[in-house]
N, C-alpha and C positions, 0 to 999 in steps of 0.2 A: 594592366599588369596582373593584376589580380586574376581577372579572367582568364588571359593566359597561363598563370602557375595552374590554376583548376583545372584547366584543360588537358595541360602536360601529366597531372596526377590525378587523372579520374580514376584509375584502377585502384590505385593506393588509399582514395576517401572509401572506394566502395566498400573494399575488403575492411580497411582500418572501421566502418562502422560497420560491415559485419562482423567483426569482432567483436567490439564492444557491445553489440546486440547479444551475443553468444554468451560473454561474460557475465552480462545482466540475468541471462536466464540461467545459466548454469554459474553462479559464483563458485569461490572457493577452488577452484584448479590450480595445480602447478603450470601454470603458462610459460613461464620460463622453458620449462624441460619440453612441453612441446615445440619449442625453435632447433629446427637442427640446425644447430650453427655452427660444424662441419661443412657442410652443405655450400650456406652461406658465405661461408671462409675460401673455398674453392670458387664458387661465382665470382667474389669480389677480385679472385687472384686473375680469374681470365680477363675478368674486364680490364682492370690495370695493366696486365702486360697488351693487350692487346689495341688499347688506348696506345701503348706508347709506341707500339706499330704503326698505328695511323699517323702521330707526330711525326716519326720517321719522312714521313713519302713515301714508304715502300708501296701500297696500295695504289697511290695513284701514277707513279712510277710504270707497276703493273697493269694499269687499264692504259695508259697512253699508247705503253709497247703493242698490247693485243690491236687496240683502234688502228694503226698502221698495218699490221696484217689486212685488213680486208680492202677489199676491190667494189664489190657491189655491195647492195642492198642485204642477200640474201646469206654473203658471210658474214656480213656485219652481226647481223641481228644472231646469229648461229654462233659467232665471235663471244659476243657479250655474254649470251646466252650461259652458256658453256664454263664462262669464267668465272659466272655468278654461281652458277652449280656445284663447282669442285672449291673455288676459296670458301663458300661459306660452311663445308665441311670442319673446315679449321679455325674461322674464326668468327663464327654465329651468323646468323641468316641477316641480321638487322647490321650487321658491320659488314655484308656485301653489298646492303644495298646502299646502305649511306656511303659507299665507295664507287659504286660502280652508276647507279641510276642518276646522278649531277652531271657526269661524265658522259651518259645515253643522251643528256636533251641538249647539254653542249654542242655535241656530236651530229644529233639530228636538226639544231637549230643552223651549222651550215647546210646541208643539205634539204634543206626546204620540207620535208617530210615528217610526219605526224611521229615521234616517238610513244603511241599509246601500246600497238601491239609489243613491241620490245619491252619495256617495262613492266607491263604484264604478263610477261614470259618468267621474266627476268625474276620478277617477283615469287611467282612459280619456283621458277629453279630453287632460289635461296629455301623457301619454306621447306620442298622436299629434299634437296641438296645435302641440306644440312641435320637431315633426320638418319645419314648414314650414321653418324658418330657420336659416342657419347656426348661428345662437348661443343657438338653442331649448335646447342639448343638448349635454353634450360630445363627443357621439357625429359629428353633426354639426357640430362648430368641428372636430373633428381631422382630416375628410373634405374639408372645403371647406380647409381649408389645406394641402393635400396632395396634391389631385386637381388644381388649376388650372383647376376650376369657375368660370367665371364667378357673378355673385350671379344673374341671370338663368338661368341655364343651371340654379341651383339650385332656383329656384321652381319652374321648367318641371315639374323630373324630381321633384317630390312634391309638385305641385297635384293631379292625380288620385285620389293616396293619401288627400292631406287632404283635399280634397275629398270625395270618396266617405264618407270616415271621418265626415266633417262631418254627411250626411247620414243615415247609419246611426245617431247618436249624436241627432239631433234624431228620428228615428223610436225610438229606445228611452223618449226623456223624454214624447214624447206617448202613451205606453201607461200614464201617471204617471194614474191615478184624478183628475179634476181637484175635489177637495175644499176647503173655505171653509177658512181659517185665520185665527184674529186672533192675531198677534202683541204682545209688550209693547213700546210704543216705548220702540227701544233708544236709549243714548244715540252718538252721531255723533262717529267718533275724531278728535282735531283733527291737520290738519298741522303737523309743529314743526319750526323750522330749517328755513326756507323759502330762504333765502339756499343755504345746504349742497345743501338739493336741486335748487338750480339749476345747484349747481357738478358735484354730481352725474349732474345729465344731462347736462351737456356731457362730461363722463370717458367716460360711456356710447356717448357719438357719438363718442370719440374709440378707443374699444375696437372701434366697430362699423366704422371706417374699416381701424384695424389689421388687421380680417379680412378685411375687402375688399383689403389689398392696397398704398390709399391715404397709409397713414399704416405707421411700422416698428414693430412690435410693446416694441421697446426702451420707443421714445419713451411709448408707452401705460402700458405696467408706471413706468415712471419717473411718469410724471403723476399716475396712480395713486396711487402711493407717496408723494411730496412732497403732494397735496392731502389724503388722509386723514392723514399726520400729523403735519398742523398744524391740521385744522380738527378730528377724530374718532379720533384714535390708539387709540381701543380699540373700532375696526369689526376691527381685525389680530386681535382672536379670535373673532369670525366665519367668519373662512376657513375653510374645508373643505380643511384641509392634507393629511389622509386620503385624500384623493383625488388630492391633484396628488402624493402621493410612490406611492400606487395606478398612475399614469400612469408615473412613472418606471421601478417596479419594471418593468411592463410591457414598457417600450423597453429593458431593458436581459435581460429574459427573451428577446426575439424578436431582439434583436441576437447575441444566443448561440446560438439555437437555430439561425439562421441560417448559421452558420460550423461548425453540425454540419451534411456532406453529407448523408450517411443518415436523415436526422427531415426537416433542410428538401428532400430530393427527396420524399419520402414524405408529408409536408404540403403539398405544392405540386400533386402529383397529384388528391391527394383532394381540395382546394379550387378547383384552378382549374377554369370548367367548371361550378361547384355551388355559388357563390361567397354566389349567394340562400340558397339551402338550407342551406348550412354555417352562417351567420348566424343563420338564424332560429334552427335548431338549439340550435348551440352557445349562442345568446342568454339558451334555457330552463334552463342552467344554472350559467353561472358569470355572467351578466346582461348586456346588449347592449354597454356600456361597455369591458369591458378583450375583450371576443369580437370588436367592430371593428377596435382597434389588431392582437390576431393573427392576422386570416383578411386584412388589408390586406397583413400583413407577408412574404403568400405570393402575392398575385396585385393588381392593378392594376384591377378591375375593380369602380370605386369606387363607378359607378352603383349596382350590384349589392349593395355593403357597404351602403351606406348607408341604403337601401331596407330590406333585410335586418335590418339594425340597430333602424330604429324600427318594422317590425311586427313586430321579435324582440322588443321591448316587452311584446307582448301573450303571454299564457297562462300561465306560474308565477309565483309571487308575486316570486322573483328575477330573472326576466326584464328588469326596470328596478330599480332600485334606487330611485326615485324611490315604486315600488310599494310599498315597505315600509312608506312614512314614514305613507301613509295607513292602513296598517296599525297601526302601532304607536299614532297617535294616536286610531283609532277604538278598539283594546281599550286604551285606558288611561280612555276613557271609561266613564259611570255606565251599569247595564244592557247593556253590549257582548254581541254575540254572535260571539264571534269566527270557529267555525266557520261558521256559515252565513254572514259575510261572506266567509270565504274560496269559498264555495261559490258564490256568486255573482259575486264576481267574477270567478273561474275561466269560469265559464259565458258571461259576457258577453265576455270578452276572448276566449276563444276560437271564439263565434259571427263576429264582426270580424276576426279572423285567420283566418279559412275562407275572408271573404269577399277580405281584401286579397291573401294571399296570391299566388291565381290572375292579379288585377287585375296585381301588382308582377312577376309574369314575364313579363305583355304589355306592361306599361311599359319593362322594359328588353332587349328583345328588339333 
């Protein structure tokens, strides 16, 4: 058991004692004031409404409907593909997959065939999918709340990215063998708490306003909080608190290192200037997430983070962290192959990171 909690919360020991390391050399800070807990207030509000989406059935409602559309093989996987791309727009990359990739080895477990390439598509998709919108990604909510990006100014600067990505990812599904398939007709999840999810989507519009600017992040977390519980008080263990105290650590690691001259002249040299580079980089190994909050916290060149960020997505399995979850849920399935899915998706993401790369230094030029 214990093993397990450590395993689920290794990002959060690491940061949480890179903090305390940071505190230790640099005491005395206002640590508090480096938490934007704005920020945090907005995460927490998507998570909860978007939690109680998932309680709903809409999601898996939605993946049932699409898996009867297709005929063979090569819609299928083009099916899936496609729906993991455009939902994780709206409701993070890591809530399309945990909706949709259970659904892919179900799916592929009647029809006798390996679900490795789909999955690793599919995983694909979500990571860049969800890098069109601010609120794809926390990577993205902490950039757009910080830069003074217009929402427009934000589509502009990673239409090309998705785009392009869009296109490369419908040319991998069409190399799919297009094979007959009959599936068992499955049965069709019902929506429940139809009322909730209407209250629900309005929390979502009011989350989505927050970021834009519109609305004060106060008032959203407050909304938030008072509609879940009274109508669903136990979507509160849902949260992914892991991650918003992950955030914290972070701001209070980079609030310190900052007030040491010698690291933040020495970090500020190496990244300003390389701001892409540094991004993708550093993405590959501590994962795109807590690598945006510290290469911002040295340079201002947020087109460049941002960017940075979600094709630092692509190439090791930590590079997103969203990357895992399709991992963990493919080897806990029947028949897994786990190295050769790592093998492949390595392959695939790093073919699309060849390609973006180059495309993301002409776009922020």
């Amino acid at each position: 058991m214990i093993k397990d909690i450590l395993k689920k919360n290794v990002m959060v020991l690491v940061f949480g004692a890179a903090a305390l390391v940071s505190i230790i050399i640099a005491p005395g800070g206002d640590y508090i004031s480096y938490i934007d807990s704005e920020l945090l207030a907005v995460m927490f509000g998507f998570m909860a409404v978007i939690a109680g989406f998932s309680e709903s059935g809409v999601f898996k409602r939605l993946t049932a409907m699409l898996i009867h559309l297709s005929g063979n093989t090569r819609r299928l996987t083009l099916i899936l593909v496609l729906a993991v791309f455009f939902l994780s727009m709206l409701v993070t990359n890591d809530v399309a997959l945990l909706t949709f990739v259970p659904f892919t080895i179900a799916v592929y477990a009647q029809t006798k065939k390996s679900p490795i390439l789909v999955i690793a598509l599919e995983t694909i998709a979500a990571n860049i999918g969800s890098a069109f919108t601010p609120f794809g990604n926390p990577n993205n909510l902490y950039v757009f709340t910080h830069s003074g990006m217009s929402i427009l100014d934000f589509f502009a600067l990673m239409f090309p990215i998705v785009g392009v990505s869009l296109v490369i990812l419908v040319i991998m599904c069409m190399t799919v063998k297009p094979e007959e398939i009959q599936l068992a007709s499955a049965e069709k999840p019902e929506i429940s708490n139809v009322p909730y999810l209407m209250l629900y989507a309005v929390l979502f519009v009011i989350c989505v306003l927050s970021v834009m600017g519109l609305c004060s992040p106060i008032t959203a977390f407050a909304s938030v909080i008072a509609v879940v519980a009274i109508c669903e008080p136990h979507l509160f263990g849902h949260i992914d608190y892991g991650l918003l105290l992950t955030f914290a650590f972070i701001f209070v690691f980079i609030g310190n290192i900052k007030n040491i001259p010698q690291i933040a002249d020495m970090l500020s040299t190496a990244i300003q200037g390389h701001e892409l580079a540094a991004t993708v980089i550093l993405s590959q190994f501590i994962s795109n997430m807590p690598t945006t909050i510290m290469v911002s916290g040295f340079s201002d060149r947020y087109d460049a983070i941002v960017i940075g960020a979600n094709i630092g997505s692509l190439g090791t399995l930590v590079s997103s962290l969203a990357s895992l979850i399709s991992l963990k849920l493919y080897s806990a399935s029947e028949g897994s192959s786990t190295g050769k899915y790592i093998l492949v998706f390595t392959v695939l993401d790093l073919i699309l990171l060849a390609v973006l790369y180059p495309l993301s230094a002409f776009v922020i030029l």
